[in-house]
Structure formats: C-alpha cells, structure tokens
N, C-alpha and C positions, 0 to 999 in steps of 0.2 A: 671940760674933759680933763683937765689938765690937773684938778680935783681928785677925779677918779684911780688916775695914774697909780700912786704908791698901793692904793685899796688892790687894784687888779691885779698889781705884781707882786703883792701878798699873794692874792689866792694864786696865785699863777703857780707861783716857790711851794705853795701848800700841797697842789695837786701834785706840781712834779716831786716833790721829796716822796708821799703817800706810797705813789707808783711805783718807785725805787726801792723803798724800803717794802712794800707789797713781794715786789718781785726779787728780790734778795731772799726773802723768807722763802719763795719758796723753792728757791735753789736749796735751800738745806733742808729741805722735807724730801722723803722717798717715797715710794711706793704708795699705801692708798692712801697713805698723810699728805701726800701731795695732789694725789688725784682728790682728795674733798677740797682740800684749799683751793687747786683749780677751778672747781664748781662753785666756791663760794666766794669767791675774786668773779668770777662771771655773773654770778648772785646779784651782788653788788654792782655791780655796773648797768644789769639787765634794771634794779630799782634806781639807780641815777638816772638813766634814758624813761621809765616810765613806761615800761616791755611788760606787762603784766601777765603776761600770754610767756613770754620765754622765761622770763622768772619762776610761773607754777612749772613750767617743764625742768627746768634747772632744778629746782627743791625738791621734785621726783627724780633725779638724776641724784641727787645728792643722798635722800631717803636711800635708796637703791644701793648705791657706793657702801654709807652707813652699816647696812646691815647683810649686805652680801662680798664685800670687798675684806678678800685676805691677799696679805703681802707673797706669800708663797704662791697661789693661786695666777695673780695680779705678774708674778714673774714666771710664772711655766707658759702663760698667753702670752706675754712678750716673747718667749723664746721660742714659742712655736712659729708667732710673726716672722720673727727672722730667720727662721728653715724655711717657712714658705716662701719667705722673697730672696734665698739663695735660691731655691729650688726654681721659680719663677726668672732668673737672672742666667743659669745655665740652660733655661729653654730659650730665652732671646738670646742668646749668645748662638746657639746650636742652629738657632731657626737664622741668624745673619751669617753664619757658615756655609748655609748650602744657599741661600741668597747672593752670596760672592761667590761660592760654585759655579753658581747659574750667569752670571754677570749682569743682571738688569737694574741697573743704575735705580730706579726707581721704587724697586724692590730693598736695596738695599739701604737706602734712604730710611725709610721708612721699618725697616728692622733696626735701625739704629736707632731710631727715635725710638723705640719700643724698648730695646734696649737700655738707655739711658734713664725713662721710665722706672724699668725695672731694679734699675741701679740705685735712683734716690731714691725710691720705697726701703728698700735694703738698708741702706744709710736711718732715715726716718727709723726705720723699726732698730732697728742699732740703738740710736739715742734715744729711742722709749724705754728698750730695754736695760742700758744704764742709768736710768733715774730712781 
C-alpha cells in the first residue's frame, strides 16, 4: 500500500488543482459564457461517473444554451426573477401580518417559515442576477 501512496496523492493534488482552476474560471465568465461552462463542467463529470442518460440531456441543454442564449435576454429573466421573488416576499410578509393580528402561534410559525423561504429565493435570484 505504502507503494501506492505518492501515485494517489498525485492524482489526489491532480483532481483538486483541476476543480479549482475549473472553478475560478468560471468566476470570470458572465452571463451565457458561464451558463455553457456550467453545463460543460457538468458535461464532464456526468462522462467521469459514466451518466450516459445525463450527459445526452446535458449536450441538449448545452445545444439549446448554444443557440438560443443571449446575454441581454439571459439578464431581463434574471430581473424578472427578482421582481417575482420581491413581489412574492411582501405577500409573506403581508400574509404574517395578519397571522400576528390574529395571534395563533401556529400560524405564525409557519408564515415565517414561508417567509424566510421567500427571502432566500430573493437572495438566490440576486446572485444569478449578478453573474
């Protein structure tokens, strides 16, 4: 075993730099130059696992991107996203107003949760929208 050692934590150093450098790059891609990199970072990993079934759906996802994906387009559906999930954030906010009106602990509870929900969707569609 003891043989194998230096071999393994090569490949080991191999995968994790890849990843790193994988995923640095696409910190500096935007818009649908990042959404194809995305899909073909998944690409790749769907033919390391040996996914042949997610892989064709990924290269249709990717086809698709390819030739229907513009950066202005790609950014008016993010911004729509994030009117929706304001818009969706002052109805659970409205809707746990009158749930504390009413006082039933259980209800409020549970407008919160819904609330909170609605909160990190907001958030989420936030940071889509800045990339």
């Amino acid at each position: 075993m003891s043989a194998y050692r230096p071999l393994l934590s090569a490949l080991l150093l191999s995968v994790l730099t890849t990843t790193a450098v994988a995923a640095e790059t696409t910190k500096t891609l935007t818009g649908c130059a990042a959404k194809r990199d995305e899909i073909q970072q998944q690409i790749d990993q769907a033919k390391a696992a040996g996914n042949s079934a997610q892989q064709a759906g990924l290269e249709t996802a990717l086809s698709q991107v390819k030739s229907n994906c513009t950066d202005e387009q790609l950014e008016k559906s993010r911004e729509q996203k994030v009117l929706d999930a304001q818009h969706e954030v002052k109805k659970r906010e409205n809707e746990l107003q009158k749930a504390m009106s009413k006082g039933d602990p259980e209800k409020i509870d549970k407008r919160k949760n819904k609330l909170a929900e609605a909160r990190k969707e907001l958030d989420d569609a936030k940071k889509q929208l800045n990339r």
